[in-house]
C-alpha positions as CSV (number, residue, x, y, z in Angstrom):
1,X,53.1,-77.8,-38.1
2,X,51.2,-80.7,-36.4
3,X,51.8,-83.8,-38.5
4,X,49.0,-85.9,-39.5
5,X,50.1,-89.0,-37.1
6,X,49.5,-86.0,-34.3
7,X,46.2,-85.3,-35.4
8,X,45.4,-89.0,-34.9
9,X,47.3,-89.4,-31.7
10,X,45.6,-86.0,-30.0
11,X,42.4,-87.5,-30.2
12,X,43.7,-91.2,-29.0
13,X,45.7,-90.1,-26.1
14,X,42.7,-88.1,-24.8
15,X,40.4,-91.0,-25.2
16,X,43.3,-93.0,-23.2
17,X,43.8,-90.2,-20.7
18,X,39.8,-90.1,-20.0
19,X,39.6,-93.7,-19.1
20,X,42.2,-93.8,-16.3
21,X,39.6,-93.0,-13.1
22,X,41.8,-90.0,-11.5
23,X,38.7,-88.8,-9.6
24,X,40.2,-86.4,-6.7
25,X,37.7,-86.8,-3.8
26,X,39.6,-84.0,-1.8
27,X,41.5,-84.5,1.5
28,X,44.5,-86.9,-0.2
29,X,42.4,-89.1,-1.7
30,X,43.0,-89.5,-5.5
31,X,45.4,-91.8,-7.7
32,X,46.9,-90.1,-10.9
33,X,49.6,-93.0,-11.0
34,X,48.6,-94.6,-14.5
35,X,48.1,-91.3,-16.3
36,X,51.3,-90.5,-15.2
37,X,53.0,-93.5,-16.2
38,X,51.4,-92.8,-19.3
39,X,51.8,-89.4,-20.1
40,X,55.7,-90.5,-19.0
41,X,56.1,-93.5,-21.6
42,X,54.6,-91.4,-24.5
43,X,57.5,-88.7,-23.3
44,X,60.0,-90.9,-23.4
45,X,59.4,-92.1,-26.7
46,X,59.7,-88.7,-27.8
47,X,63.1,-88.6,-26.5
48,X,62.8,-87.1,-23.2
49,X,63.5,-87.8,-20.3
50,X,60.4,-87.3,-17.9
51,X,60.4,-87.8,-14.1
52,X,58.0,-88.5,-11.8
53,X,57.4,-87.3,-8.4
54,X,55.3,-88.0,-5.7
55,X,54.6,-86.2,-2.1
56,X,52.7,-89.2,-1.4
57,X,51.6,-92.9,-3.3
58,X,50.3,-92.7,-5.9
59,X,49.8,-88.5,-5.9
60,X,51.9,-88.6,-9.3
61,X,53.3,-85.6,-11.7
62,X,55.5,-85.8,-14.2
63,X,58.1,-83.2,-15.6
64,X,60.2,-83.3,-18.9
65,X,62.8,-80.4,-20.3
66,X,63.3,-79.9,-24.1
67,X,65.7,-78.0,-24.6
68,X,65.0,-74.8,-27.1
69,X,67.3,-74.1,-29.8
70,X,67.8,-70.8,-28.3
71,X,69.4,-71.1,-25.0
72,X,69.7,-67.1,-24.1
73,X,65.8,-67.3,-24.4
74,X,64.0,-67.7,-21.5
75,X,62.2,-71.0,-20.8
76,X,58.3,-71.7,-20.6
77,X,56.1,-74.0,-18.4
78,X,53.3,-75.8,-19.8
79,X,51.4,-77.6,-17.5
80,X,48.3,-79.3,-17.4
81,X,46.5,-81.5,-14.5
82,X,45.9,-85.0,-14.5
83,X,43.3,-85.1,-12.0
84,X,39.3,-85.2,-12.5
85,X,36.4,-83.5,-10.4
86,X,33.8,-86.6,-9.8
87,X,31.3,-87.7,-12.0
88,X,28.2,-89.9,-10.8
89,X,27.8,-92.3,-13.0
90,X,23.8,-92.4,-12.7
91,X,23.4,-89.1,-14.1
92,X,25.5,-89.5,-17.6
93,X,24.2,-90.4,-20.8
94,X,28.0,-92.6,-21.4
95,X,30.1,-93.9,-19.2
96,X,31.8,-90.7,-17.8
97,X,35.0,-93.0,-18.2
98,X,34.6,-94.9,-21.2
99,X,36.1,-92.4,-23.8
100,X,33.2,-92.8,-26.3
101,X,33.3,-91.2,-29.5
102,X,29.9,-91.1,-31.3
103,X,28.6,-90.4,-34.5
104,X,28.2,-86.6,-34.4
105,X,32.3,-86.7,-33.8
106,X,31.7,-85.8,-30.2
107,X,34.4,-87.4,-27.4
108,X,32.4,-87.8,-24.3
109,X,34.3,-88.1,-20.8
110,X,35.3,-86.4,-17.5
111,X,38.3,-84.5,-17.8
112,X,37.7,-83.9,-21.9
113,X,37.7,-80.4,-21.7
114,X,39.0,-79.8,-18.0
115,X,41.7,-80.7,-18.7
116,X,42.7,-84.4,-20.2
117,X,42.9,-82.9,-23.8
118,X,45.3,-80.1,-23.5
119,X,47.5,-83.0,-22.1
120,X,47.0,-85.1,-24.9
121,X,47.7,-81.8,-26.6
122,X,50.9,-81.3,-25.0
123,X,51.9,-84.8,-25.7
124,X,51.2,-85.1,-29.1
125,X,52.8,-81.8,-30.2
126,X,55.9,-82.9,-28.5
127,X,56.1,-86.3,-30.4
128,X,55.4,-84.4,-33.7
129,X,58.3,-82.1,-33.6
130,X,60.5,-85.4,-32.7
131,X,59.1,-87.3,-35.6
132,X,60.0,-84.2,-37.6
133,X,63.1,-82.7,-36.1
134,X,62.3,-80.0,-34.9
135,X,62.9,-78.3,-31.7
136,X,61.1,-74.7,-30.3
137,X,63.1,-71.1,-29.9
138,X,62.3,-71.6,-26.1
139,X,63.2,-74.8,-23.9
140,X,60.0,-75.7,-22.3
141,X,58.9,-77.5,-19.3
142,X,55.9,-80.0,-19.3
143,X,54.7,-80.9,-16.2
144,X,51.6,-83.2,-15.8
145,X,50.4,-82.6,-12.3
146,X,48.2,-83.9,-9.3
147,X,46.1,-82.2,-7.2
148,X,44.7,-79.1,-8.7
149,X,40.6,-80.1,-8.2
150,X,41.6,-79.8,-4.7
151,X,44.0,-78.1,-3.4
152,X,47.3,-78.6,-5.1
153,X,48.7,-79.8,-1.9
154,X,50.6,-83.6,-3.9
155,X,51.0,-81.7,-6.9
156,X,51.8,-77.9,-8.3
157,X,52.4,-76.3,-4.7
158,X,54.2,-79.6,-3.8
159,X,56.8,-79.4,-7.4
160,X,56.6,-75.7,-6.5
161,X,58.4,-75.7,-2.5
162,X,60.2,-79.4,-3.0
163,X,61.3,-79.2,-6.7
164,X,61.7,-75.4,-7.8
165,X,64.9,-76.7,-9.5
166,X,62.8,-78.8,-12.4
167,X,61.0,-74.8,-13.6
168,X,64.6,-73.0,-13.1
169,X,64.6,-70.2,-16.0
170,X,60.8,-70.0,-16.5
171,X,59.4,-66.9,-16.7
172,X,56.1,-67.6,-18.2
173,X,53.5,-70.6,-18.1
174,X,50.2,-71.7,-19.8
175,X,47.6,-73.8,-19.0
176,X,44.1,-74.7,-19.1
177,X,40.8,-72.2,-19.3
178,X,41.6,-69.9,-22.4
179,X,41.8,-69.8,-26.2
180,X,38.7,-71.4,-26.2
181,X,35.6,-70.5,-28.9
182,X,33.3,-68.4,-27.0
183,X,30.3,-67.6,-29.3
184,X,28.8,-63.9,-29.3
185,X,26.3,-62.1,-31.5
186,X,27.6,-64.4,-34.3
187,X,31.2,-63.6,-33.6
188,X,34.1,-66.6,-32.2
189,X,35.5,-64.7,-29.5
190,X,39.0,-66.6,-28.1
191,X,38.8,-65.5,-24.7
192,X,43.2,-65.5,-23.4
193,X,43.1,-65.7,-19.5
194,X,45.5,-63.0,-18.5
195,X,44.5,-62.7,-14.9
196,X,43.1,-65.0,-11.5
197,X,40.7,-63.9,-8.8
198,X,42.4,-65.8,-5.9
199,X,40.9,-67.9,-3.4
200,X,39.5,-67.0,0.0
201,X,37.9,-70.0,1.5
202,X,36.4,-69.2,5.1
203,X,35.4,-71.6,7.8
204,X,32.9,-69.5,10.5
205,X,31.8,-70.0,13.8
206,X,29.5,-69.3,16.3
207,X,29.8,-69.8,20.4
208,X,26.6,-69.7,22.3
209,X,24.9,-70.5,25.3
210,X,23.7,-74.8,24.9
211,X,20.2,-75.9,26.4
212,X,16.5,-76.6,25.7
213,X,14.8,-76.0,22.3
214,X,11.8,-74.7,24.7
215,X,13.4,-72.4,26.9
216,X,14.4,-68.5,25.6
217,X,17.9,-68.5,24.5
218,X,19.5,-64.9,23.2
219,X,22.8,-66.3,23.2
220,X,21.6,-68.9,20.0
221,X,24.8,-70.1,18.0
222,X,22.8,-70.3,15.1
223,X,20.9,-67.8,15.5
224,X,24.2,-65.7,15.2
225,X,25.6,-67.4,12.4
226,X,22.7,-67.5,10.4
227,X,22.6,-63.8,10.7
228,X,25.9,-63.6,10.0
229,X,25.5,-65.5,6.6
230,X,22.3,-63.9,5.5
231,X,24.3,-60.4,5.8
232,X,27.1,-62.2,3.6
233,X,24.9,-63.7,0.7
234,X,23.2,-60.0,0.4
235,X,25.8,-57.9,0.4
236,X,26.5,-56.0,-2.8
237,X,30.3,-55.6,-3.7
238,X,31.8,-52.7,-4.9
239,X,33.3,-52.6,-8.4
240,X,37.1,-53.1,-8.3
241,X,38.2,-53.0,-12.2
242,X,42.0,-54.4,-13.0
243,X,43.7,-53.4,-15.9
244,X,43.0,-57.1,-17.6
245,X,39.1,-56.5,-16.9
246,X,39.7,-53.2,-18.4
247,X,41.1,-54.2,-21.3
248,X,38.5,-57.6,-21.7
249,X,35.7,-55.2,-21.4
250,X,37.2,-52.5,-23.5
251,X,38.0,-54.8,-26.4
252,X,34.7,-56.7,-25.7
253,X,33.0,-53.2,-26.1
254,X,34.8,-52.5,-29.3
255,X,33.8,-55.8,-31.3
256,X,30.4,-55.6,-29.8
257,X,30.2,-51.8,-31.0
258,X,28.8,-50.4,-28.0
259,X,30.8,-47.8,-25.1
260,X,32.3,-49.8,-22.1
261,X,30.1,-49.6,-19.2
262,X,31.2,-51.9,-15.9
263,X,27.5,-51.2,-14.5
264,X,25.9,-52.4,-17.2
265,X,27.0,-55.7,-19.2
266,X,24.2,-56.1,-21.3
267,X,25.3,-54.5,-24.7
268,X,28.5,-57.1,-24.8
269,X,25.7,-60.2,-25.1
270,X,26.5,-63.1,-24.3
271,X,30.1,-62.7,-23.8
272,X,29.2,-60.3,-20.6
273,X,29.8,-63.7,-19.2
274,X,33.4,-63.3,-19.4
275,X,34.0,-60.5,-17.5
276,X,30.4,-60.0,-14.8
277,X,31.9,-62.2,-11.8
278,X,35.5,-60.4,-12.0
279,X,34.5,-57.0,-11.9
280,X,34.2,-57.1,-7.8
281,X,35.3,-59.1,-5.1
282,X,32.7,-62.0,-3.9
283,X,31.6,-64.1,-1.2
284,X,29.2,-67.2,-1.2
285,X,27.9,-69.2,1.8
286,X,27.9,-73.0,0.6
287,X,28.2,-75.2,3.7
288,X,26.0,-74.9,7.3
289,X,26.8,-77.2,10.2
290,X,25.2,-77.2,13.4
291,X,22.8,-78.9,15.9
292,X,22.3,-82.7,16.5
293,X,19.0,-83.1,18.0
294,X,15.4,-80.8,17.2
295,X,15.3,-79.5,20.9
296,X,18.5,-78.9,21.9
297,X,20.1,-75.3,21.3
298,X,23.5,-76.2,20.0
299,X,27.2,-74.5,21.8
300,X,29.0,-74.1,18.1
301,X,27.5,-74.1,14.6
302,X,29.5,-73.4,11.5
303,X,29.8,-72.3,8.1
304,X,31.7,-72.3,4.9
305,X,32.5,-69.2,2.6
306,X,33.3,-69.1,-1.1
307,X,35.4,-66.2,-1.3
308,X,37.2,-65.3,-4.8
309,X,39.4,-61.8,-4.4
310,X,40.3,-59.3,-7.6
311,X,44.1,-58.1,-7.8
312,X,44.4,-55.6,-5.3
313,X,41.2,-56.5,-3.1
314,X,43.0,-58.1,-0.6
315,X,42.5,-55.6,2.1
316,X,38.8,-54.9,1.1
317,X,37.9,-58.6,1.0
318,X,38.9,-59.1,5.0
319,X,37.2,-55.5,5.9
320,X,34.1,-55.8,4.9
321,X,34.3,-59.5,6.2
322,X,35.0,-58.3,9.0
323,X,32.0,-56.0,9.4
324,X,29.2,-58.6,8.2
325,X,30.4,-61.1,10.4
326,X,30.1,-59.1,13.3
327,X,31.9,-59.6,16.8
328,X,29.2,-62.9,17.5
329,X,30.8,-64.8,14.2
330,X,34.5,-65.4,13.9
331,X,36.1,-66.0,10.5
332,X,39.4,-67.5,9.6
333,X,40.9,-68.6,6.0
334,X,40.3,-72.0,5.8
335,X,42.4,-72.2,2.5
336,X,43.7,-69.2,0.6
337,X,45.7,-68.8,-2.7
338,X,46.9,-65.2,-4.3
339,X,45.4,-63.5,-6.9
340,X,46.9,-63.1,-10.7
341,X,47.7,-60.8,-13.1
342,X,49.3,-61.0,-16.1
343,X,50.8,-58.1,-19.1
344,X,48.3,-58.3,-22.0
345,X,50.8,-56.0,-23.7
346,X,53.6,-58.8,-23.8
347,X,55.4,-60.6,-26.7
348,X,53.9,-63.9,-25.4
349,X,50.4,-62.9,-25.4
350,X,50.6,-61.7,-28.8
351,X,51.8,-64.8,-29.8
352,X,48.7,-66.3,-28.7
353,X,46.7,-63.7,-30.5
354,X,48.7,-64.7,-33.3
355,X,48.6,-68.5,-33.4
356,X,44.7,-68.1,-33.0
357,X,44.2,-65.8,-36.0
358,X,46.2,-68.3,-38.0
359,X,44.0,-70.8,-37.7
360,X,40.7,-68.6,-37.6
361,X,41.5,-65.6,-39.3
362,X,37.8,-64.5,-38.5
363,X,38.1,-65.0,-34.9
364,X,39.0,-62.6,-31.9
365,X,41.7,-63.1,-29.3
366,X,40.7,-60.5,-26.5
367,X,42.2,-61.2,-23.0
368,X,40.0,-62.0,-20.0
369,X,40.6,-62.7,-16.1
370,X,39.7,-65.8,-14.6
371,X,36.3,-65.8,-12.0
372,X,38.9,-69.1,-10.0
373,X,41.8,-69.9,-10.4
374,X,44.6,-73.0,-11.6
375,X,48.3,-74.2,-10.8
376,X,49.5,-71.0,-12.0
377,X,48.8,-69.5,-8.7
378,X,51.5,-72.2,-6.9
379,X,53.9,-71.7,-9.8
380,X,53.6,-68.0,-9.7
381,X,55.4,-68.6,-6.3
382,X,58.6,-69.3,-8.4
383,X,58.0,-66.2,-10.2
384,X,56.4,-67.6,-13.2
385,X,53.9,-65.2,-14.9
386,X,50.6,-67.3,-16.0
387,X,48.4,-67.1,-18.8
388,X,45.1,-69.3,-19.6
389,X,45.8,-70.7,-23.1
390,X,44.3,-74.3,-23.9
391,X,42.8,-73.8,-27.1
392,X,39.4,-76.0,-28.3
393,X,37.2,-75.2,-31.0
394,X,33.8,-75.2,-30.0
395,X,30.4,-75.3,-31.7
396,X,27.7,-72.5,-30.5
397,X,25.6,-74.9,-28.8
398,X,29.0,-75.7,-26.4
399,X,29.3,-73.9,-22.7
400,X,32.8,-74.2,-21.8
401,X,32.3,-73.6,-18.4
402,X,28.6,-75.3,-18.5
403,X,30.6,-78.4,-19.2
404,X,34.0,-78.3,-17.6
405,X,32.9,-80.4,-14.1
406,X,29.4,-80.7,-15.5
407,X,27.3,-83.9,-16.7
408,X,28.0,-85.1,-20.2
409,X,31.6,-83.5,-20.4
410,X,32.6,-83.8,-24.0
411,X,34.4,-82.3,-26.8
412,X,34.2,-82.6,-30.9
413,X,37.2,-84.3,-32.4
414,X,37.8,-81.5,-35.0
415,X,38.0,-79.0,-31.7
416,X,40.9,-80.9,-30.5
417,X,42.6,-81.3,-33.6
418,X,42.3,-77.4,-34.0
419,X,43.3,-76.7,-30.4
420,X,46.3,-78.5,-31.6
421,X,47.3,-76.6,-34.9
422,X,46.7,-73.8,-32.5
423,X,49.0,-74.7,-29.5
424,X,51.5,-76.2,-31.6
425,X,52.2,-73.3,-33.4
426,X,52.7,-71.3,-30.4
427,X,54.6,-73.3,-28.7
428,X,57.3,-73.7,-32.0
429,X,57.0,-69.4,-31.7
430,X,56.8,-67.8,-28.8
């Protein structure tokens, strides 16, 4: 049980966590250094002894073993990232870095739900059960990492190929977007990510004929791609259901009283949110380049892709992207990452369930698969099965994901101090 010195400390390390600037701008540039350091210090003082790693300056993680007092028992990873997405100062109501706290209890910041609080989570369970002597069934891994608001490249897929030794005998990992209050037809639904859509990011291009913005020109580059990325942003997916949609829908349909229907979400309310943009495949057009000059008929002109891929869709995803690109539009994966899925039937899951209804005995666990995706998808490479499970209590008025990257990032003190409860109690269990 959490201690009240960790209940303090959960709230005081996130505010410290949130004021260290580890914006990642993409491309290499991003410093996670000092909230390494940090999260390293507090570690050691626990008694462990952390390391920190680097692929390049500056692009820190930090991993620390505790040894379980079980050691047939497999281990478990529990990793959070360090990193932020950027936040223009302009358009917040606080300093996106200051850490505030305000009257209404309310911790303002980037990175206080995604994901500087389950780190401050992580760090003050782990001082707690040193303070009290006590040591989990499992050993577990922490790793803080870089790198995961872009793409992993200094920090999960970088421990991953360079330092598989550190996660040797994990077999399962947790981290950051589930066990979160999601609020449905007046009922706290704690939403357990159990799967990943992966990543399909596509770079197109188009060849054509250059010359005069007055002359005729059939053989228009942009002409061709812009074609090419109507046909993408209209096309209509087919349904592709996994077994953890199945089962999120199914139980969803259950608590909502109403037969599970993939065609039509409406009867789940609100929580139809959780499952719409995994039931299918998807591709959305975000970036067009081409052109320098009004009358001049550019050679190349480019675009950028979205694409997120269900379990199994692999094959269908690069078919049909095939087909709407046509043979004037070539397509390659600019960045890719495999898709996830996860047992809901396992004796780590239910111990999720279970630490959840211990602390809200009114609430309802139900598993769910991620729209994107985490580290879990690098560490799955060393055979580590992932599950979403960073537990927050949240008001109704709260949008997880409205807030996670969004303006005005914040989170109530008392939903951090539950997420702890929560987490800790797994973590001594599982």
């Amino acid at each position: 049980m959490a201690d009240a010195q960790a209940l303090e400390e959960v709230v005081a390390f996130t505010r410290d966590l949130i004021r260290f600037d580890t914006t990642n701008l993409g491309g290499g540039d991003g410093n996670e250094r000092a909230a390494a350091e940090f999260a390293a210090e507090r570690l050691a003082e626990a008694g462990l002894e952390p390391v920190i790693l680097e692929k390049a300056p500056n692009r820190s993680n930090v991993v620390a073993r505790l040894e379980g007092t079980d050691p047939q028992a497999p281990a478990l990873l529990v990793h959070g990232h360090l990193d932020v997405v950027p936040a223009a100062a302009a358009d917040w109501s606080v300093d996106p870095f200051g850490g505030e706290i305000d009257a209404d209890g309310m911790l303002w910041g980037r990175g206080a739900i995604d994901m500087k609080s389950m780190d401050a989570m992580m760090l003050a369970a782990v001082r707690s059960w040193a303070r009290e002597g006590l040591r989990p069934r499992r050993s577990i891994v922490f790793a803080f990492v870089a790198d995961e608001e872009a793409e992993a490249d200094y920090g999960s897929r970088y421990l991953a190929e360079e330092h598989a030794e550190k996660f040797e005998g994990c077999t399962e990992g947790i981290s950051e977007s589930g066990g979160f209050t999601f609020h449905s037809n007046g009922m706290r639904i704690y939403p357990i990510a159990a799967g990943e859509r992966g990543t399909a990011w596509l770079e197109l291009t188009a060849r054509g004929r250059a010359g005069h913005g007055s002359k005729r020109n059939p053989d228009n580059a942009v002409s061709k791609l812009a074609a090419a990325v109507a046909r993408i942003g209209a096309h209509e997916w087919p349904l592709r259901v996994t077994p953890v949609v199945e089962a999120a829908v199914a139980e969803l349909a259950a608590l909502h009283g109403v037969a599970p229907d993939y065609e039509d979400l409406s009867g789940l309310g609100p929580a139809a949110q959780l499952v719409e943009s995994t039931l299918r495949n998807s591709a959305n057009p975000t970036v067009l380049e081409a052109g320098y000059k009004v009358n001049v008929i550019p050679e190349h002109a480019r675009a950028e892709v979205d694409g997120r891929v269900v379990p199994g869709g692999e094959a269908e995803f690069e078919a049909t992207m095939d087909g709407l690109c046509g043979p004037d539009v070539q397509w390659r994966y600019a960045h890719r990452s495999r898709s996830l899925a996860a047992p809901v039937d396992s004796p780590v899951f239910a111990a999720m369930r279970a630490a959840i209804l211990k602390h809200d005995p009114e609430g309802h666990p139900v598993p769910f698969c991620m729209s994107g995706g985490t580290d879990a998808k690098e560490f799955s490479r060393l055979g580590i099965t992932g599950y979403g499970f960073s537990p927050l209590a949240l008001p109704p008025e709260f949008g997880y994901g409205t807030l996670a990257h969004g303006v005005d990032e914040r989170v109530p003190v008392e939903g951090l101090r539950f997420g702890l409860r929560v987490l800790d109690d797994f973590l001594l269990n599982a």
